[in-house]
N, C-alpha and C positions, 0 to 999 in steps of 0.2 A: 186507408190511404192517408189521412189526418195522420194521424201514429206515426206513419212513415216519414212525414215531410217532419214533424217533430222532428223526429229523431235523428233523419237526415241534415237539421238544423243546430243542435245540438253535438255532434259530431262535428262539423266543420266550423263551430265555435271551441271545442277542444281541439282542432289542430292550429285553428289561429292562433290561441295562446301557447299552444307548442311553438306553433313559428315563430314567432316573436320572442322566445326564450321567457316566458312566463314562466311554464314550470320546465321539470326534467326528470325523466325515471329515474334516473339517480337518487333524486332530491325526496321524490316520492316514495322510493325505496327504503330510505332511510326514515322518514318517518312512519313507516307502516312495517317497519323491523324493531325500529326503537320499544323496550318493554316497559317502558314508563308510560309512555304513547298509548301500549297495546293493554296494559293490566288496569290504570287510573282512566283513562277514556274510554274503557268498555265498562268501566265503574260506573262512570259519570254517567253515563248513555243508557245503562241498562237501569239505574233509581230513576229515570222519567216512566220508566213502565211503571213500576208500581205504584209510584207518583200519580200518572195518571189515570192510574185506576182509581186509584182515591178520590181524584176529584170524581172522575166519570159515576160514581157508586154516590158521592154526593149528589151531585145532580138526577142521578133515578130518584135516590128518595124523596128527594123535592118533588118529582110529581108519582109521589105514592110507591115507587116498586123497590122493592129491597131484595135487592141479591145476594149472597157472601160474595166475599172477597176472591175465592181462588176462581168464580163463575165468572165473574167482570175480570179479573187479570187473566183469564185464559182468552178473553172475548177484545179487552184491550192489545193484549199481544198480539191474538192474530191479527188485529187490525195495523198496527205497529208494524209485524210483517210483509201487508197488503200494501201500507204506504209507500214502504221502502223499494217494492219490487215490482208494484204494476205501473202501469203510464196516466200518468198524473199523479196531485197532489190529494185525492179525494177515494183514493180506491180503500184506503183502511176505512175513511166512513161510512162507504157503502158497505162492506162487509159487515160492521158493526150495526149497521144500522136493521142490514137484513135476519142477522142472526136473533135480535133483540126483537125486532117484530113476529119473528114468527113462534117466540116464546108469550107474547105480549097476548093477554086475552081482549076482545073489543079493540076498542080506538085505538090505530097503532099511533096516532099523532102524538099524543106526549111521551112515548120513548123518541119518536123522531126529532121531539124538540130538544131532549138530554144531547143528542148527538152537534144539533146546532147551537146547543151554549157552551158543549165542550170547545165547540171548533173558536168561539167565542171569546172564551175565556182564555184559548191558544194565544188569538190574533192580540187581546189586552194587552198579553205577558211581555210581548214582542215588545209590544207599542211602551209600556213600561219601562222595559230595560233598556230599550234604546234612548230614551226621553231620559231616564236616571244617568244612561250615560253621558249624554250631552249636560248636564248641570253639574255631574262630577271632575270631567277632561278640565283642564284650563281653558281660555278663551282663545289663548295662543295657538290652542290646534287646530284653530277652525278659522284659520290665515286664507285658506284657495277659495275664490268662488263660491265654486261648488260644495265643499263644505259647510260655508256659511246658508247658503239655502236650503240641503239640508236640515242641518241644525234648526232652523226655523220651522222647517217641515214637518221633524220629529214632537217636537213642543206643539205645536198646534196641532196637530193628528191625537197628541195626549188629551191634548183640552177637550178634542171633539169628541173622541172617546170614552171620556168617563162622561161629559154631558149626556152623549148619546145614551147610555147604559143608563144615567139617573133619569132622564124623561122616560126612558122605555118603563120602567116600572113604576115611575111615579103617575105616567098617564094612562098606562095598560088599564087598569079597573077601569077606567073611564069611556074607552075605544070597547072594553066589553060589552059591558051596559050600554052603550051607545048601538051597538052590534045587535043586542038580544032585540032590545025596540023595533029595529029594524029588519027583524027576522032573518039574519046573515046565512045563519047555520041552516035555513033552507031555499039559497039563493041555486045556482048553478052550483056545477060538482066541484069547482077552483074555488072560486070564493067561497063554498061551506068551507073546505078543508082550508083557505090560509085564515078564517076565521076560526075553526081550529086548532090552528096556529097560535093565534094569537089568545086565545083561552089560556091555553098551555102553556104561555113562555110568561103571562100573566101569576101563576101558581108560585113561579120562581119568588116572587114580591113578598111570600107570604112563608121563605125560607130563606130569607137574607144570609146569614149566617153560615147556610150549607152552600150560597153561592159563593160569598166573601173566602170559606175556605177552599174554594176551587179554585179561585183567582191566586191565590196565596201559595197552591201546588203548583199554579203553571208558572209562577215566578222563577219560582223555585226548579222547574224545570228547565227555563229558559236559561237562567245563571246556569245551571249542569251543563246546557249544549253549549254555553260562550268557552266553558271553560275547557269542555274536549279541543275544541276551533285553536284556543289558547295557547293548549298544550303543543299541537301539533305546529303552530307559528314556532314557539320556541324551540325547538325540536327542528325544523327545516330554513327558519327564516336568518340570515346575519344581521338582518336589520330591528334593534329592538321596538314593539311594540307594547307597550301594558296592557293588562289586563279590559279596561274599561275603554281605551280606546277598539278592542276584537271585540269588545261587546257591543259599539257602535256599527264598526264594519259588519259584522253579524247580522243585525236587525234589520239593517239596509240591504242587503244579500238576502235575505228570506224574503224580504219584501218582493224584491225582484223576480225572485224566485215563484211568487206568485203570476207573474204573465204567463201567461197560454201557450207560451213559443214553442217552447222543448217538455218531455217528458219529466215531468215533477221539476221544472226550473234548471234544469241539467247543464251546465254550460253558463247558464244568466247568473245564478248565482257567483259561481267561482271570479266571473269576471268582473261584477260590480266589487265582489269583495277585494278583489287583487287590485282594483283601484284605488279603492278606498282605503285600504291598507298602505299604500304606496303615499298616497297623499298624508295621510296621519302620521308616518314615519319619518316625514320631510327626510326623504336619502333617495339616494338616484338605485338602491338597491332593490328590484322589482320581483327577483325568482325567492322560491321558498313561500310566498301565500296562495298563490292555485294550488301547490301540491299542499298544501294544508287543509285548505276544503276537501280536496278528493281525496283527501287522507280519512277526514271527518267521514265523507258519504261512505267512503269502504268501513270503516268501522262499524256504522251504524248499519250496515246490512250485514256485516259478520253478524253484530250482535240480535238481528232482528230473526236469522237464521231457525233458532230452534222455536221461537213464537207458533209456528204452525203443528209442530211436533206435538209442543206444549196442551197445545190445546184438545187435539185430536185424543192426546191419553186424558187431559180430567175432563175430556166433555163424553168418557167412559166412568165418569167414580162423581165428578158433581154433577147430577142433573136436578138440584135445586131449581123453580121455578122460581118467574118473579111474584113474590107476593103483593097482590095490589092492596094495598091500605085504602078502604073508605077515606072517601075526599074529606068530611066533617074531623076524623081522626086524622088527617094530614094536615089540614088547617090547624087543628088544636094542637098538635106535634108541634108546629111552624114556629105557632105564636109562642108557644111556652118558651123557646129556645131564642127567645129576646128577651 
C-alpha cells in the first residue's frame, strides 16, 4: 500500500510539471533520439559500473575478502539493475548485500559493512562535487535567496562530512576497546551485532589507502553522472547552462531525491533540478531540464538492462569464493600499503 501512495505521488508530480509546461514529449523525444545523447551518456553511465566495482572490491579487501573482478562486476551490476528498477533507493543494496552474505563464511557483518561504506563513499562523492561546484560557479550565480542558502548548506555538509569520516576512524579504536571492556559483543542480539558494526568499519582505519581510492572512484563517478545530466541539458535546453552550474543542480536533486516520498525520488528529483536549473540560468526559459533528468533516468535503466543477464551467465563460469585473509595478514597488508 506504501508502494502505491509512492507512486501515486510521483505520478501526479510528473503531471504537475507536465502542466505547467516543464517538460514535453517533444522535447523529451528529442533528447532520448539524439545519438550523441544516446552513445556518450550510455558511455558515461556504463564506466560508473566498473568503477564501482573497483571501489566496492576495494572495500572487501579491507576487511579481508578478495574476490576477482568479473565476481564483484557481475554482483555490482546486478545491483546497479535492482537500483534502477525496484522501489526505492536501497534495493541494489539489499541484493548485493544478500548475495555476498550467503557466499561470506562466519560473520556476515563485515561484508555488510563493505556495502555501508560503499553507500558512504556514494553520499561523499555527492557532497564533494556539489561543494567543488559551488567554489568553482562565480559568486554571481548565487544572486536568489535560495541559492544563497544553499550554497552555504553545500559547504557546511562538506565540512561536516569529512569531519565526520576523520573522527570515525580516528576514535573507532577507541569506542572498540571501550566495547571489549564492557563486554558489548555479549549484550543483547542488536547491540552485539551494531558492536559488530562497529569492529568492522574500525578495520577500514587500518586500510586508508583502499578507502581513499574508493572515494577517488565515486568522484569520478559522480563527475560521469553530471556530465550524462549535461549532455542531455544541452541537447533539450535553449537556455545555456555550464557544466559546473548541472553539477550543482545535480547534487541538490539527488539529495532530494533521497526523501521517502516517491519510489527511488521519482518526481522530487526532476523538480528540485528544474528549479534550480532555472534559477542558475537567470532566463525566464523553464522547458528542456525535466526532460533532461528523465532523459538521464531512461538512459540509466536502458543501460542497467543487461546487468541481470550479465550476471546470471558469469555467475555459471565465475564461482570464485570470497577468500577470507586472516585478520593478522590483513592488518600487515594494510600497514604496509602506507
Amino acid at each position: 500500500m506504501v508502494h502505491l501512495l509512492k507512486l501515486a505521488f510521483a505520478t501526479l508530480i510528473y503531471y504537475l510539471l507536465y502542466r505547467y509546461n516543464f517538460f514535453s514529449f517533444s522535447t523529451l523525444k528529442n533528447i532520448a533520439s539524439d545519438p550523441w545523447f544516446l552513445v556518450l551518456g550510455s558511455l558515461a553511465i556504463f564506466l560508473t559500473v566498473p568503477l564501482g566495482s573497483l571501489r566496492w572490491r576495494q572495500l572487501l579487501a579491507a576487511q579481508g575478502m578478495e574476490m576477482g573482478f568479473l565476481r564483484v562486476f557481475g554482483l555490482f551490476y546486478l545491483g546497479f539493475f535492482a537500483n534502477t528498477l525496484l522501489p526505492g533507493a536501497i534495493g541494489g543494496d539489499v541484493v548485493r548485500a544478500a548475495a555476498v552474505c550467503q557466499e561470506r563464511q562466519g560473520s556476515r557483518i563485515p561484508a555488510l559493512s563493505t556495502i555501508l561504506m560503499d553507500r558512504v563513499c556514494g553520499l561523499y562523492a555527492i557532497i564533494f562535487v556539489g561543494a567543488l561546484s559551488v567554489m568553482l560557479l562565480p559568486k554571481e550565480a548565487f544572486e536568489h535567496p535560495l541559492l544563497i542558502t544553499l550554497r552555504f548548506f553545500l559547504l557546511a555538509l562538506f565540512a561536516a562530512a569529512t569531519l565526520s569520516l576523520a573522527a570515525t576512524f580516528i576514535f573507532s579504536p577507541r569506542l572498540v576497546e571501550y566495547g571489549k571492556t564492557r563486554q558489548m559483543d555479549k549484550k543483547s542480539y542488536i547491540v552485539a551485532k551494531l558492536f559488530g558494526l562497529m569492529v568492522a568499519i574500525s578495520l577500514f582505519r587500518l586500510a586508508l589507502s583502499r578507502l581513499a581510492l574508493g572515494i577517488v572512484f565515486s568522484i569520478v563517478i559522480q563527475l560521469l553522472t553530471v556530465l550524462t545530466v549535461f549532455l542531455a541539458c544541452w541537447i533539450g535546453s535553449d537556455s545555456y547552462l555550464d557544466y559546473w552550474a548541472c553539477a550543482f543542480a545535480t547534487s541538490m536533486a539527488m539529495f532530494a531525491s533521497i526523501i521517502p516520498l516517491t519510489p527511488g525520488g521519482m518526481g522530487i528529483g526532476e523538480a528540485a533540478f528544474t528549479q534550480l536549473c532555472v534559477l542558475l540560468a537567470s532566463s525566464q526559459i523553464s522547458q528542456g531540464f525535466t526532460d533532461a533528468f528523465i532523459a538521464f533516468r531512461m538512459l540509466g535503466l536502458l543501460v542497467a538492462m543487461p546487468g541481470l543477464l550479465f550476471y546470471f551467465v558469469m555467475n555459471g563460469k565465475a564461482n570464485d569464493q570470497p577468500t577470507i585473509v586472516p585478520a593478522d595478514k590483513n592488518r600487515d597488508g594494510a600497514t604496509r600499503s602506507h
